[in-house]
MIVOSE-174302 format. One record per residue (C-alpha): residue number from 1; residue in three letters; x, y, z. Coordinates in steps of 0.001 Angstrom, whole numbers, plus 500000, padded with zeros to 6 digits. Example, Ala and Ser with C-alpha at 12.3 -4.5 7.8 and 13.67 -1.06 7.14 Angstrom:
! MIVOSE-174302
[1 'ala' [512300 495500 507800]]
[2 'ser' [513670 498940 507140]]
END
This chain:
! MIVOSE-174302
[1 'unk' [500000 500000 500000]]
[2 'unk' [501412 503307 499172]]
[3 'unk' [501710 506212 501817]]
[4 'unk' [501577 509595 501489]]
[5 'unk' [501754 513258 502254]]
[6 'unk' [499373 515349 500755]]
[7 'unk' [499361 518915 500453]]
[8 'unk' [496294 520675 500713]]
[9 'unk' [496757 522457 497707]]
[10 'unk' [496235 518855 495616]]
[11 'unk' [492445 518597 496908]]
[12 'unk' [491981 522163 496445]]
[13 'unk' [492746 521896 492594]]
[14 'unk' [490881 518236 492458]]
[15 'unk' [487723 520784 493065]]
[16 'unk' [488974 522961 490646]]
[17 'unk' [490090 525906 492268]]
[18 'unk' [493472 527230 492949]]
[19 'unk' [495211 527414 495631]]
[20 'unk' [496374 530858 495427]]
[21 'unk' [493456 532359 494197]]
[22 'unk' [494873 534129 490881]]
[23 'unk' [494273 531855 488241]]
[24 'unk' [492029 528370 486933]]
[25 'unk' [493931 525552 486844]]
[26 'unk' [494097 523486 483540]]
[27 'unk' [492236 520515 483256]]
[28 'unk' [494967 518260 482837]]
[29 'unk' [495973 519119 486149]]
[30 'unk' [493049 518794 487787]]
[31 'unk' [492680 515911 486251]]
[32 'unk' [495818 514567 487736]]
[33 'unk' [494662 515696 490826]]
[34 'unk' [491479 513863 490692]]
[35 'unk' [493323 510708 489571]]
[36 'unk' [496123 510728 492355]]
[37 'unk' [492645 510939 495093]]
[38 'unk' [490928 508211 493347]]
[39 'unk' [494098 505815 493464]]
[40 'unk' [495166 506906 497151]]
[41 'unk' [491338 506352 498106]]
[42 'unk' [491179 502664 496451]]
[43 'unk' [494634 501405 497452]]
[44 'unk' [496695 504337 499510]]
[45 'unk' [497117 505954 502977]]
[46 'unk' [497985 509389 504226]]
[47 'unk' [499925 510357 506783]]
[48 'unk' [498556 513062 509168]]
[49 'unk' [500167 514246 512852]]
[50 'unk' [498776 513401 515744]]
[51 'unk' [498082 517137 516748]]
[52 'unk' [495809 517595 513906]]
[53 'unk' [497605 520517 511975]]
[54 'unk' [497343 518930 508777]]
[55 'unk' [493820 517774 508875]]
[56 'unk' [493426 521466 510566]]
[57 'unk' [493669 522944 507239]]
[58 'unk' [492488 520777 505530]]
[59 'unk' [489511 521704 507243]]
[60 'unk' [490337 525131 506521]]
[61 'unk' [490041 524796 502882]]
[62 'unk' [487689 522014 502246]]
[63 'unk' [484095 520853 502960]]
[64 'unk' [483591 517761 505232]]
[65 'unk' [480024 517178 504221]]
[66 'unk' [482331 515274 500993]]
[67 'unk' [480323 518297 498346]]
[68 'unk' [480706 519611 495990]]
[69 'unk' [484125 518641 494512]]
[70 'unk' [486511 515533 494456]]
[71 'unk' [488535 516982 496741]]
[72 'unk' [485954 517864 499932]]
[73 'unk' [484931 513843 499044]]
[74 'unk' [488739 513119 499931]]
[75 'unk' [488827 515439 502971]]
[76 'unk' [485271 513232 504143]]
[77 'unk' [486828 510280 503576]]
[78 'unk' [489672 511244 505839]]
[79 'unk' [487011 511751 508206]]
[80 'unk' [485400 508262 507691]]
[81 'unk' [487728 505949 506754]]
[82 'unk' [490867 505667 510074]]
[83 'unk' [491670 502700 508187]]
[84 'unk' [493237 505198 505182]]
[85 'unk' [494823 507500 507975]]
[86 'unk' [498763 506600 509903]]
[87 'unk' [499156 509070 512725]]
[88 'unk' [502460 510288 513949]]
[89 'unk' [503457 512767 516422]]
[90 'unk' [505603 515864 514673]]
[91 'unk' [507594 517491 517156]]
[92 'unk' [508932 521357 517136]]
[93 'unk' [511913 522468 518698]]
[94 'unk' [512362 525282 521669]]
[95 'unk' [511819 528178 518292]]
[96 'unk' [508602 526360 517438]]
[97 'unk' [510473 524856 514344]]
[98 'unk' [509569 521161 513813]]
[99 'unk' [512481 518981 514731]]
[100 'unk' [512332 516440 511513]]
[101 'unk' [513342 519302 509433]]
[102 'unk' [516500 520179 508715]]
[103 'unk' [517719 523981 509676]]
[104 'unk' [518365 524407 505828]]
[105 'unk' [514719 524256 504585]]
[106 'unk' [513686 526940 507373]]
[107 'unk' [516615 529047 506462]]
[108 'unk' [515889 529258 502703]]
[109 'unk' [512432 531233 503950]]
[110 'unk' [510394 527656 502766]]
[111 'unk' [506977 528332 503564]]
[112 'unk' [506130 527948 507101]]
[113 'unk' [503136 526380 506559]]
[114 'unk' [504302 523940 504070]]
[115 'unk' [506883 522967 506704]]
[116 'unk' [504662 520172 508601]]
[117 'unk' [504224 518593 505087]]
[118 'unk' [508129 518476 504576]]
[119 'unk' [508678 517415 508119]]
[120 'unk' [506485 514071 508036]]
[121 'unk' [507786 513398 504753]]
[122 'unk' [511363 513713 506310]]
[123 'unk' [510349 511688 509735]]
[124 'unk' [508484 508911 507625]]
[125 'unk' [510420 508805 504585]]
[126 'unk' [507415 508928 501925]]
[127 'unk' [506636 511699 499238]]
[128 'unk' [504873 514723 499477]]
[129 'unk' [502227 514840 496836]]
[130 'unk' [501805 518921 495346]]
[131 'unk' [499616 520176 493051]]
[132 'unk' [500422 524256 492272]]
[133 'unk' [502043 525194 495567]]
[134 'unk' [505493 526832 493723]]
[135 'unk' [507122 526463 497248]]
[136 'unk' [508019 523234 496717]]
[137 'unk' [508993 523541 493017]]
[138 'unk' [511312 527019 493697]]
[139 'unk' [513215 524979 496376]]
[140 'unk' [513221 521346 494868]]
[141 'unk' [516890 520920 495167]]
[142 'unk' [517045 522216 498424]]
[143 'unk' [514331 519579 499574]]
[144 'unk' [515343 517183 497801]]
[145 'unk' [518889 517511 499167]]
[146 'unk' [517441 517064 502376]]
[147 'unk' [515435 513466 501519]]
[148 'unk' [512220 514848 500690]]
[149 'unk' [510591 513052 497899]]
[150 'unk' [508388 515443 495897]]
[151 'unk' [505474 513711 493185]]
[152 'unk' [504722 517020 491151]]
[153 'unk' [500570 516140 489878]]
[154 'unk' [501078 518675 487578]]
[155 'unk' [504652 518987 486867]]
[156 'unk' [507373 521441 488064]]
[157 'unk' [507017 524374 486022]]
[158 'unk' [504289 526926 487588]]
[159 'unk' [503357 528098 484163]]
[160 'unk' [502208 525059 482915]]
[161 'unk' [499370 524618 485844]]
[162 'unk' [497287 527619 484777]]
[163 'unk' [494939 528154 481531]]
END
């Protein structure tokens, strides 16, 4: 079974809005979006922390009543189905800084709320899944140099995720 950390902004596109609010996704990668759910829904698991700030936004961004799009129906399924979810605890340092991640990736300015995504990735060793969040494809080298595994849905150049 394949595990996973998913970044909020991958069911945010599956519904087809973006993340960032400038711009409509293409529908190829939506579409990719809406595939990667399907597949982690039949045969996957995500990883979440114990304290709850991932499924916290989630929450944030997405309906839990699983309507309208494909990507509130992930967030419900979350919800519903423990048996998709692995819990582990994320711990942060004296600064507040999560202590999986390395001092690099919070030096280079990475997005500090992209940072819980990067640290379970780093603590459990699977990918993080990203949709449009440029974060991750500005500072792929630096992330990657760090063993964090990054599936691109809609590959790594920014312009090509728009209409």
């Amino acid at each position: 079974m394949n595990r996973w950390v998913v970044d909020t902004n991958v069911p945010v596109v599956a519904n087809g809005r973006n993340d960032n609010g400038r711009k409509r996704v293409s529908p190829s990668c939506q579409k990719s979006t809406i595939t990667f759910l399907m597949e982690l829904h039949a045969s996957g698991k995500i990883l979440l922390d114990r304290k709850g700030e991932m499924q916290k936004e989630y929450r944030r961004y997405l309906n839990p009543k699983g309507q309208p799009g494909v990507g509130d129906r992930f967030y419900q399924s979350i919800l519903q189905r423990p048996d998709k979810i692995e819990r582990f605890d994320l711990d942060k340092n004296a600064a507040g800084e999560y202590i999986d991640l390395l001092a690099a990736i919070v030096g280079a300015g990475f997005d500090p709320d992209d940072r819980k995504f990067a640290a379970m990735s780093v603590k459990e060793g699977v990918p993080v899944v990203n949709a449009t969040d440029s974060d991750w494809a500005k500072n792929r080298a630096l992330l990657e140099a760090s063993g964090i595994q990054i599936r691109f849905l809609c590959g790594c150049a920014p312009a090509a995720w728009y209409e």
